[in-house]
N, C-alpha and C positions, 0 to 999 in steps of 0.2 A: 674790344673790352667786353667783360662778364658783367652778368647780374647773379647775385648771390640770392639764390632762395633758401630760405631756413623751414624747413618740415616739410623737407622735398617728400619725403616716403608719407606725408600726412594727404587727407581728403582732398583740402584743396590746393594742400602745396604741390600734390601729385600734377592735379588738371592745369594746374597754372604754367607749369614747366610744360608739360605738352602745348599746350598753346606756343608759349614763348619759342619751342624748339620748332614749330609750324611755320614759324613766321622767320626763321632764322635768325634767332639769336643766340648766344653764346649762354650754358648755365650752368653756375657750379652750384649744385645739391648738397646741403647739412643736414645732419640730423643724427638726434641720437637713438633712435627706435627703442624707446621705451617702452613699458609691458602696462599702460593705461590700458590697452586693448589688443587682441589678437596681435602676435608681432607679426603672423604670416602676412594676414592683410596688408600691413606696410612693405612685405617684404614681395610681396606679390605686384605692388605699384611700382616698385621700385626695377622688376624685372622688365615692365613693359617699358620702361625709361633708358636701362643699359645699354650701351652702343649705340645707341640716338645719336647723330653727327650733332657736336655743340656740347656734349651732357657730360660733365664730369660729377663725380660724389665720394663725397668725406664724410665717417662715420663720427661725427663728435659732439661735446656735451656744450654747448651754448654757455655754461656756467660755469668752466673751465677757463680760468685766464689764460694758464699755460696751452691747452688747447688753441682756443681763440687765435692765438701768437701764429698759429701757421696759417690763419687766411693772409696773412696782412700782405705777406708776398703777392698773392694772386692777381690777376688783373682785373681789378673789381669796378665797376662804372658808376652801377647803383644798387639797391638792395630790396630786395622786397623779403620783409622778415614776418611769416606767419607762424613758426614755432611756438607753442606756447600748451601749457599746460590744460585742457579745458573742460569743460562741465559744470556747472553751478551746484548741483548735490555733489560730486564727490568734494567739492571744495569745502562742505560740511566737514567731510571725515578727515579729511586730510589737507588742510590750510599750508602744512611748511613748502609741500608740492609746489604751490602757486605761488607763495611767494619765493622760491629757488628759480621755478620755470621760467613765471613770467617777469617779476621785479630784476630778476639778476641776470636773467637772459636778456631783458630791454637794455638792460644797461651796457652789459657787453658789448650789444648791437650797436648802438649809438657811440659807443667808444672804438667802433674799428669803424665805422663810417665817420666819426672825425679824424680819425688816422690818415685814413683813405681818403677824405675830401670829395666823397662821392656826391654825385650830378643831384641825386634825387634817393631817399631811403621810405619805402613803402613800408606799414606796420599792422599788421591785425590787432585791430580794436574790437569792441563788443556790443551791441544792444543790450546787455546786462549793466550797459553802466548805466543806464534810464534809471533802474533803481524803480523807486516806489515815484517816479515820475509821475502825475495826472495828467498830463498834458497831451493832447493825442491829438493829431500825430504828433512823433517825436523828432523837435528840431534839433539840428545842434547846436542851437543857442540857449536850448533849453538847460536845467540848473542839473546838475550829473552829482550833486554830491550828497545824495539818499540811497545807498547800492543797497541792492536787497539780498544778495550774496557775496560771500569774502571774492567768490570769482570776478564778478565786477567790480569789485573793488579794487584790485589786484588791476584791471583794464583800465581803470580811472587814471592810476597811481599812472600805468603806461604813459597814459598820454600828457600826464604831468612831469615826468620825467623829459619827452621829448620836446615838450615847450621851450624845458628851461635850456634842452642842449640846442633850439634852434635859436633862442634868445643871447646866450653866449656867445655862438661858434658860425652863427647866420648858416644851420645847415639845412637843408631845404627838406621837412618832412610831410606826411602824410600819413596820418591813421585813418583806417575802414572800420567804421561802426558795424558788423555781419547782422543782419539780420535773419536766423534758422535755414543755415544755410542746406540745402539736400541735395541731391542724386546720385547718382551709380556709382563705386567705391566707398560711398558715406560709410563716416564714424559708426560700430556695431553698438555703440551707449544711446547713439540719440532713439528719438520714441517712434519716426515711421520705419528703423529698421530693427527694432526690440515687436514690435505690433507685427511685422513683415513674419518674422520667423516665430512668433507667437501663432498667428492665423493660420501660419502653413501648419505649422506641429499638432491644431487642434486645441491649443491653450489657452483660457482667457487672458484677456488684456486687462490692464489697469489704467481706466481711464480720470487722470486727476480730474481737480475743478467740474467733477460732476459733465466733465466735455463740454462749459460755455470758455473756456478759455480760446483766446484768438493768439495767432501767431503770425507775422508778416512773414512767409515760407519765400525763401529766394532760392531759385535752382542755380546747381554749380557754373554753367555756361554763363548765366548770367552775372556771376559773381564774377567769374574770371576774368569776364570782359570790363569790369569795373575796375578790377584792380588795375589791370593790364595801363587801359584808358589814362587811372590817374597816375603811377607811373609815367606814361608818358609825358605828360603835363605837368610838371612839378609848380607848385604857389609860386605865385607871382608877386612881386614886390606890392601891387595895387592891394592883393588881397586884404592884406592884414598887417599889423607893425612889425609881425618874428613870422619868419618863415616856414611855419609848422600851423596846419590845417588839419581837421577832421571833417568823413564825411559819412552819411550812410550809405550803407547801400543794403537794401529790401526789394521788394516788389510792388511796395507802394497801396499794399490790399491785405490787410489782415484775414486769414480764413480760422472757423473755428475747428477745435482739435475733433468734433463729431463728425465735420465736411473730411475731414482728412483719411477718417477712417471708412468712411464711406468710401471715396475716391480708391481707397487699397482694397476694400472687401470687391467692389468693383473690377478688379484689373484682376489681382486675385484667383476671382472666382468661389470664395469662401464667406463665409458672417461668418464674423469675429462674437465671441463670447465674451459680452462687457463686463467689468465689476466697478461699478460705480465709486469713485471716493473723493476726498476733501482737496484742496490744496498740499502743495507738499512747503516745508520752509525753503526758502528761497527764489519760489517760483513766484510770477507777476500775472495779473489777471489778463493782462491784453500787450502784446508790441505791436507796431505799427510805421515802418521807416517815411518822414517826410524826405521825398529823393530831389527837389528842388535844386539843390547847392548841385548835387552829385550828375544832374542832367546837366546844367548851364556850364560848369566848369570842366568838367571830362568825359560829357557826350554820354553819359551813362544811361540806358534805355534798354532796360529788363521787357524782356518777351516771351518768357514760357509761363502759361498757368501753372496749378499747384497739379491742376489733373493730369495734363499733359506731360509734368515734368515727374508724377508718381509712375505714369505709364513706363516713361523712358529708365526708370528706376527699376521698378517690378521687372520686367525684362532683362536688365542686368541682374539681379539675384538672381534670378532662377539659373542666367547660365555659370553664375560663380559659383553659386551654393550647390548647383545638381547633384 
């Protein structure tokens, strides 16, 4: 039997498949390669993945029923579904995105894993549903319904969506709260790889919140292992009364966005040319994942720093970008 990953050609849906296919498992890859960012990029993760023993990939739109209609055949076990539309500023400009991407793509998801009666269905969730949370760290027992961008909200809606289908259909889910997730093939929108090619070309950076804002930075390996983990562990009848869990996963240490850039200018070899400015809308003063739940139930135990995991980063750029 397969696992279906959704946004095989995405950041982390790329490293998740490689993992999964290291260990020998079976994957069938979706996605619609969208033009949110560089298509080559995805199309580039997507090459070091072709003819991998186990790897198969379908080019299609998640929000397509008729599409949808040709997984159902496949031999699918479980699903781990990171597809989704993401960014908290662009979801300023453009809200219908998020709600096509991520609302109608959840749903689809959930409607072919009741189809399919599969074991276990994994979901990328966000630390943007904290919202204008105060609570630090953030649990998830904490109240999620103050979102500070349509983006999180659209994440919220997610995992209220999959409640009601574990509540129904008893189907056993799992959402991943990400907390900034980074390294090597990272998304070209986020800020250490906008700062990355800013620094190199010579051009100032734009550093929000004045640079006190904190971020709980989780490196890709460490995510992947997290997913993978609770995947394998699906809720357990003890947990909870409907078979549908959220969990974070961070790194359990907020760093602030001046350490960050320090840490690049560092690896580098360059000082970056700051221009100091405000807040932007939508953005949160501080994240910070409480990883409690996420250690005891699926072993999850983040070990790269933010320095260590920029090194392994900068390294990559230089040899993609040369």
């Amino acid at each position: 039997m397969a696992i279906l990953v959704t946004g095989a050609a995405g950041f982390i849906g790329y490293h998740t498949i490689e993992a999964l296919l290291a260990r020998g498992d079976e994957v069938i890859g979706v996605d619609n390669l969208n033009s949110y960012y560089e298509v080559s990029l995805k199309k580039d993760r997507l090459k070091r993945l072709a003819g991998k023993p186990g790897f198969s990939f379908h080019a299609l739109d998640l929000c397509d029923a008729d599409q949808m209609a040709a997984l159902r055949d496949q031999p699918i076990d479980r699903i781990i579904h990171l597809a989704a539309q993401a960014g908290v500023r662009y979801s300023i400009e453009a809200p219908r995105a998020y709600a096509d991407s991520n609302l109608v793509g959840q749903t689809e998801i959930l409607e072919l894993a009741r189809r399919l009666s599969v074991t276990h269905c994994v979901y990328a969730s966000s630390s943007s549903i904290y919202g204008r949370n105060s609570s630090i760290p953030f649990k998830e027992s904490d109240r999620t319904d103050t979102p500070a961008s349509f983006y999180g909200a659209t994440k919220k809606s997610c995992e209220l969506l999959a409640d009601s289908y574990a509540s129904l259909y008893n189907l056993p889910l799992t959402g991943l709260r990400f907390f900034t997730v980074y390294g090597p093939w990272g998304r070209p929108d986020m800020a250490y790889m906008i700062f990355t090619k800013r620094i190199l070309a010579g051009e100032p950076i734009a550093v929000f919140g004045d640079g006190n804002m904190g971020r709980d930075f989780t490196y890709i390996d460490d995510c992947v292992a997290g997913i993978i983990g609770a995947l394998d562990q699906p809720p357990s009848a003890a947990e909870a009364a409907v078979s549908h869990r959220v969990l974070n996963l961070g790194n359990d240490k907020p760093e602030r966005l001046m350490d960050l850039i320090a840490y690049l200018e560092r690896h580098l070899g360059h000082t970056a040319e700051k221009e100091m400015k405000a807040m932007q809308p939508g953005d949160v003063r501080e994240t910070w994942a409480d990883i409690t739940m996420a250690r005891e139930l699926v072993g999850y135990d983040p070990k790269t720093s933010l320095n260590d995991g920029l090194a392994q980063f900068v390294a990559w750029y230089r040899s993609y970008y040369a």
